[in-house]
N, C-alpha and C positions, 0 to 999 in steps of 0.2 A: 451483635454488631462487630464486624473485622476491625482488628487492631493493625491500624495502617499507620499509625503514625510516625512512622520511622521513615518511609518514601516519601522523594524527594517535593512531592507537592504539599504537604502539609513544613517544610522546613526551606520555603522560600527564605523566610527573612533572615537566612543565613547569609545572604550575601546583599541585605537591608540596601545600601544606596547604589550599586550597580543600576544600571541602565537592561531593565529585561528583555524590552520589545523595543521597536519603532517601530513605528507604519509609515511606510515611505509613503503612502497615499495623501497624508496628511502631514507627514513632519511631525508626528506626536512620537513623545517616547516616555516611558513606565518604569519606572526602577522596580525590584524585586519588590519591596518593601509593597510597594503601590497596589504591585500586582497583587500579593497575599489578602492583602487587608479591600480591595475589589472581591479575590474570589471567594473571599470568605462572608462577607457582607451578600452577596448573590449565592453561596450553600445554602445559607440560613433559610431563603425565600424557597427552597426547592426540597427542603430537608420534608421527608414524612415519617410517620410512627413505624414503619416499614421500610424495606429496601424494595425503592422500587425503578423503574426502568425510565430511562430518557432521552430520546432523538436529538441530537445536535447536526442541523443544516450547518455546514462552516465555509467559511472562505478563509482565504490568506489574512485575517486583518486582526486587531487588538482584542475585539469582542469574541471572537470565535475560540481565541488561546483562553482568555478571561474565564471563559462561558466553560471550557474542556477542565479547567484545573478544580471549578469550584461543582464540576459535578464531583469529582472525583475524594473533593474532602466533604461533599454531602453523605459518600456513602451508598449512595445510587448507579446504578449500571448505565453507562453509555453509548448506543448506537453512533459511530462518527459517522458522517452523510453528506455528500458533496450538495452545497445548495443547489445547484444548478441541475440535479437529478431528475431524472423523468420523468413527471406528474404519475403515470398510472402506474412506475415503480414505485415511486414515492409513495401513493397511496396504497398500494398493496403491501407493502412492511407493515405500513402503520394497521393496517385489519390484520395482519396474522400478528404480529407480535402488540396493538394495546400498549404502550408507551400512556406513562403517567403522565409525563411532561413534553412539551413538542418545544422547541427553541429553533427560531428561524428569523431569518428577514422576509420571510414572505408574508403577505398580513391577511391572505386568505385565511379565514379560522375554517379547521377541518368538521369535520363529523365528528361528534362525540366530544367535540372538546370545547372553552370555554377560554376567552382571552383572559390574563390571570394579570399580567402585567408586562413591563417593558424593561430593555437593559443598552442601553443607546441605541443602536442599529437593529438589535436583536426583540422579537416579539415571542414572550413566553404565555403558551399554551397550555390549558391544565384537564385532563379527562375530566369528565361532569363525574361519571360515578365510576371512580377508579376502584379495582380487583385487588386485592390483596395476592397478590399471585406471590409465592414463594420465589425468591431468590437468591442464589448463591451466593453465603457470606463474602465469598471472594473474588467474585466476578465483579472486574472495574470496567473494561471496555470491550465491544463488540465491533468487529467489523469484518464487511462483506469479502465472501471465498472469494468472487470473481470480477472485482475491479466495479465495470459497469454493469453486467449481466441484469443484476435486480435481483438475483436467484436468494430466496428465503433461509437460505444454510448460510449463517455467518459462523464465525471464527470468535470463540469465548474466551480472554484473556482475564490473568488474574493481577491482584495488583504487584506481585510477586515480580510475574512475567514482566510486567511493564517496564517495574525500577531494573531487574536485574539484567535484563537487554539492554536499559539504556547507561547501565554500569561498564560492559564489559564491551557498548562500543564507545564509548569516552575512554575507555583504556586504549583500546587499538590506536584510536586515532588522536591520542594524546591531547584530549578536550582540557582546556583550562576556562577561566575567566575572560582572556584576552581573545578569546575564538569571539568571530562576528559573522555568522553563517546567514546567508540568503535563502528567501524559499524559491525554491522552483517546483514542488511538489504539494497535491494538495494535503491537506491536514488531516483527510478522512483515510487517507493511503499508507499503510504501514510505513513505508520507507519514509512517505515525509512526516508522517507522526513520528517516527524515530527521530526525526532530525529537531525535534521540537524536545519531546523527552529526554535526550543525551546532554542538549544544551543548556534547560534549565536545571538537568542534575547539577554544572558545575557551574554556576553563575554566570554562562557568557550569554551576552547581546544576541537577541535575532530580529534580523532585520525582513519585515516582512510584506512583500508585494504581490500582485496579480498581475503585475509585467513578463513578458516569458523571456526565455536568454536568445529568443529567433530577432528580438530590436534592440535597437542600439539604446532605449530608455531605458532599458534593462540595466545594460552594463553603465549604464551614466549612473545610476543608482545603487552597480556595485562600490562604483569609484565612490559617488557621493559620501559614503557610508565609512567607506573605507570596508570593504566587507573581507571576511578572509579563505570562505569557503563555499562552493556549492555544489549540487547532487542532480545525478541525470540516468535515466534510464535509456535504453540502445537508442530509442529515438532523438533523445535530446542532442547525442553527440552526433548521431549521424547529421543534423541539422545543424549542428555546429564546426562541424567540418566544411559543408556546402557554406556557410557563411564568411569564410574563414577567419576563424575563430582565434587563431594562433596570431594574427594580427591589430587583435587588439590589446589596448595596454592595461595591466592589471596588477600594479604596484603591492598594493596590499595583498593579493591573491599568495594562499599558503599551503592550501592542496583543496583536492577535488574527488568526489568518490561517482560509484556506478555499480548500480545495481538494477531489480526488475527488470533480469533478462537477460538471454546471452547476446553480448556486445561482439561483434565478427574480431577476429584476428589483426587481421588489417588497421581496424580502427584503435584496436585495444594498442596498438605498437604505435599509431603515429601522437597517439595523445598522451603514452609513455616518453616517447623522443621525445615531446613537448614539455614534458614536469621535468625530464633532465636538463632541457637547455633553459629554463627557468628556474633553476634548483629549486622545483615546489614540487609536492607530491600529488601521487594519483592512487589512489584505490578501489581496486577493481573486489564487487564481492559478490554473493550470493546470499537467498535469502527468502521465507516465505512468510506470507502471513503467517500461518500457523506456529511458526515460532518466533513470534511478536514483530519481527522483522528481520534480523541477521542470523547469520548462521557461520558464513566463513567469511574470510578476507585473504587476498594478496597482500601481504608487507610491502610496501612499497619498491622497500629499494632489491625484491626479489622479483617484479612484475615483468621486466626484461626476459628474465632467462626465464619464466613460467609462464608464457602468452597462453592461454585459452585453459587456465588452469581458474578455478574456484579457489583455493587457496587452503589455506589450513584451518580450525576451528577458531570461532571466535574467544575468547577468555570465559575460562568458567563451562565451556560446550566441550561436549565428543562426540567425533563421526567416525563410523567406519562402514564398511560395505556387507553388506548380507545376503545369501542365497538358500534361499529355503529353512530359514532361520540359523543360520549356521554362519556367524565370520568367516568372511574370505578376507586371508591376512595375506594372502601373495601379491606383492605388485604387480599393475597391472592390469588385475584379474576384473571383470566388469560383473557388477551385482545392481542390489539396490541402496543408494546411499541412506542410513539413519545416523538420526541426530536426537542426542539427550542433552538437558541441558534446562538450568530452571526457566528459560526465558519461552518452554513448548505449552503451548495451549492446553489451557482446562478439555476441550473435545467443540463439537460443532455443534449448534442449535437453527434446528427446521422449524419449532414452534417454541411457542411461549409458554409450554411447562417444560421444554428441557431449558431452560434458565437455573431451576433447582437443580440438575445434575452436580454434581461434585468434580473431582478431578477425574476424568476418562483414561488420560495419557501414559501418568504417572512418569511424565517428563523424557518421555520415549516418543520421535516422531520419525513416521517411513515416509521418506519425502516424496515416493513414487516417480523419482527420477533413477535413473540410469549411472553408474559412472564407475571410475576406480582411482586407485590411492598410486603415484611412483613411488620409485625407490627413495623418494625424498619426503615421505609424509603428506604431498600435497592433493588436493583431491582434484579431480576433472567431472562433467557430465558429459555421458553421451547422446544419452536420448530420453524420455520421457515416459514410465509406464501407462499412463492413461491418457486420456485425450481432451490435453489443455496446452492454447497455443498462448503468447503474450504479447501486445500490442500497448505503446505507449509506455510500457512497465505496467498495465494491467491485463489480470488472469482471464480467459476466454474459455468460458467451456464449450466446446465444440457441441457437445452433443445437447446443451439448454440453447442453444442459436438452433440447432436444427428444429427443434421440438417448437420454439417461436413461430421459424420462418410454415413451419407445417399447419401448425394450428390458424396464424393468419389469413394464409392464402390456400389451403387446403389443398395442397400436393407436395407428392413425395418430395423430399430433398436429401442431402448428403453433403454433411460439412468435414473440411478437412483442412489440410492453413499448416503454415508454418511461424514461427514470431515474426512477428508485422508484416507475415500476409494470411489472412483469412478467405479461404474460399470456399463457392455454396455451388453445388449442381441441385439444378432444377429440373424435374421433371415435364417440361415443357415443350411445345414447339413454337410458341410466341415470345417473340423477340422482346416485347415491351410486359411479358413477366418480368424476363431477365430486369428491366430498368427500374422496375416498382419492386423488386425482394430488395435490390440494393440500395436504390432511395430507402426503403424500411427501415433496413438494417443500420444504413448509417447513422438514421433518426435515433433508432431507439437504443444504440450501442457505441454514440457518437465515435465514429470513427471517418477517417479520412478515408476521399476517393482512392488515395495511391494503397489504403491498406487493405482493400475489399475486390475481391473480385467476382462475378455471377456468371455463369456461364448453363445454358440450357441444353435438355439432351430430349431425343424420343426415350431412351431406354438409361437407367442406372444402371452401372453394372454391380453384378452379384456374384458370387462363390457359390461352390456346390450344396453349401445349407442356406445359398438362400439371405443369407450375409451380405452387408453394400462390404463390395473388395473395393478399400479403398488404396490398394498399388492401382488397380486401374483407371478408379477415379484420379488422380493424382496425376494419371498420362493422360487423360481427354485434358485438362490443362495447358499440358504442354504440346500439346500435339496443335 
């Protein structure tokens, strides 16, 4: 059994009467003290002679953090999982990976499982005849490569990974007690499970809703709270821009970060000129799942003079550029960016005997982006080695969309997209395919009409071996 006890959830009652959570949905709020002695009372009921595995459906609310800390001092591996996830994804996890434990607000009981008990809002599920399946002493949490995809290859975290990302971004961003951070992100998503993790390292308040920052109840609820920070991926800001965002009042307000994706130039300078004429900060970063969630950041007060820069490594991390395994130390020079760093992934699991793998990485990840370093240490991305675009702040594999929309409607496709725009060529000459791939699509990878687009052809085009050339898919687009 792994000796965790030194990370940051088994040593809540460190900061015993602080105020942990609220839920603005109710006006409830939990001191640390509260929270500990909740998740440790709910460990106990989920602890077995084994380490064994556990699905957590979560939303923004008190039960779902409760429900996250006390897998975590059970000892048990946790899948995070947006409740709101797509039944036949939803149930296809659960047949390839067999979870011990299901924790949901849904009260449908699954196949193979047996209702066990309840935890306010939450219904806990228990396998009828659970496998003893080996798992890795130090595998704490799992969660999905590809945002919404569904796709079976999650991302293994240790509990290692977990505290020391949320170490070294409480350093950056100067986290204390007095921070009172809002969610706008869900809890199953690295960046806002960061923002969960970083805050209970240092004893501040979170205050936690299903409101978005697109209504003004949102921000009544920042004020209410007095809250002092919140997190937005390109889309949030670009809606908060069209909102105008700069015009409401935010007293309390003490900086704002942005990650899950490249945010345009443009946007990144007018919501910088905004943290200066508020003297409150803005941090612009980068980041993947696979290294628990950050990786660089902008310093604040360098975000001016570095627009469309990633920034430097986070505390504790090292990046540099590589070309055919060889450092490229000359600025400038474009490679592939890697990153080491304790906060990089044990490796990935497709099924449920790689659970028992050990460490794969050895704390080395090739992020399969593009970029290079200036003469100032700072790094940039150019472009992307493989083919994943990002919508929402989640990862899109282009080529598991293709294989979806293939296998559904049973003709060729060719997907290609940019961050927050996804496009599908279809092999079609009817018009009202084009309207049912994208109806699909949007269904089953909730996304917005404005971030999908379908367009039909007689012919794909192809390269001399026979390859979809996607330069010329990319111009029937535009053409």
């Amino acid at each position: 059994m792994t000796k965790n006890s030194n990370y940051f959830w088994n040593n809540l009652k460190a900061f015993s009467n602080n105020v942990a959570l609220i839920d603005a949905a109710f006006g409830k709020s939990v001191t640390y003290a509260e929270l500990e002695q909740e998740a440790k009372d709910l460990s106990e009921k989920i602890k077995l002679h084994f380490k064994g595995l556990v699905f957590l459906f979560t939303t923004n609310n008190f039960e779902s953090i409760t429900a996250y800390v006390s897998v975590l001092k059970s000892n048990n591996a946790v899948l995070l999982l947006d409740e709101k996830l797509n039944v036949e994804i939803r149930n296809g996890l659960i047949n390839n990976y067999q979870p011990d434990f299901i924790i949901t607000e849904n009260s449908e009981i699954p196949p193979a499982y047996i209702y066990d008990f309840s935890y306010n809002s939450l219904k806990i599920f228990k396998r009828e005849n659970s496998t003893t399946n080996k798992i890795f002493s130090e595998l704490g949490v799992l969660l999905s490569t590809s945002g919404t995809t569904g796709s079976p290859k999650l991302v293994k975290l240790s509990y290692k990974n977990i505290h020391s990302n949320a170490e070294s971004i409480a350093e950056y961003l100067q986290i204390n007690e007095a921070e009172k951070p809002i969610t706008t992100l869900p809890l199953s998503y690295s960046y806002g499970l960061s923002i969960i993790n970083s805050h209970l390292l240092k004893g501040s308040t979170i205050v936690l809703t299903d409101k978005t920052v697109f209504f003004r109840d949102f921000w009544n609820q920042f004020n209410e709270y007095q809250c002092t920070s919140f997190a937005g991926v390109p889309y949030t800001y670009t809606m908060l821009k069209r909102i105008n965002f700069d015009k409401i009042e935010l007293p309390t307000l003490r900086y704002f970060t942005q990650a899950g994706g490249k945010l345009s130039e443009e946007f990144i300078k007018h919501f910088a000129d905004y943290a200066l004429q508020k003297k409150i900060k803005f941090f612009v970063m980068y980041g993947q799942t696979e290294a628990t969630a950050r990786i660089t950041y902008v310093p604040s007060d360098k975000l001016s003079a570095k627009i469309g820069s990633i920034g430097i490594s986070i505390p504790g991390g090292m990046l540099k550029i590589m070309s055919d395994g060889i450092e490229i130390k000359n600025p400038n020079e474009v490679g592939e960016i890697v990153y080491s760093g304790d906060n990089v992934m044990l490796g990935y699991a497709e099924t449920l005997s790689d659970l028992s793998k050990g460490d794969e990485l050895n704390g080395t990840l090739f992020t399969g982006d593009l970029g290079y370093k200036d003469e100032d240490g700072f790094f940039y991305v150019t472009g992307r080695m493989k083919r994943f675009i990002k919508i929402f702040g989640l990862r899109i594999n282009l080529d598991e969309v293709q294989k979806m929309v293939e296998n559904h409607f049973k003709i060729s496709v060719a997907c290609t997209g940019k961050d927050e725009l996804l496009k599908i060529l279809v092999h079609s000459e009817d018009h009202l395919t084009e309207v049912n791939v994208k109806n699909e699509v949007m269904k089953m990878y909730k996304l917005s009409f404005k971030s999908l687009v379908v367009k039909s052809t007689n012919q794909i085009p192809t390269n001399s071996s026979g390859k979809y050339d996607y330069k010329k898919i990319n111009e029937l687009f535009n053409a």
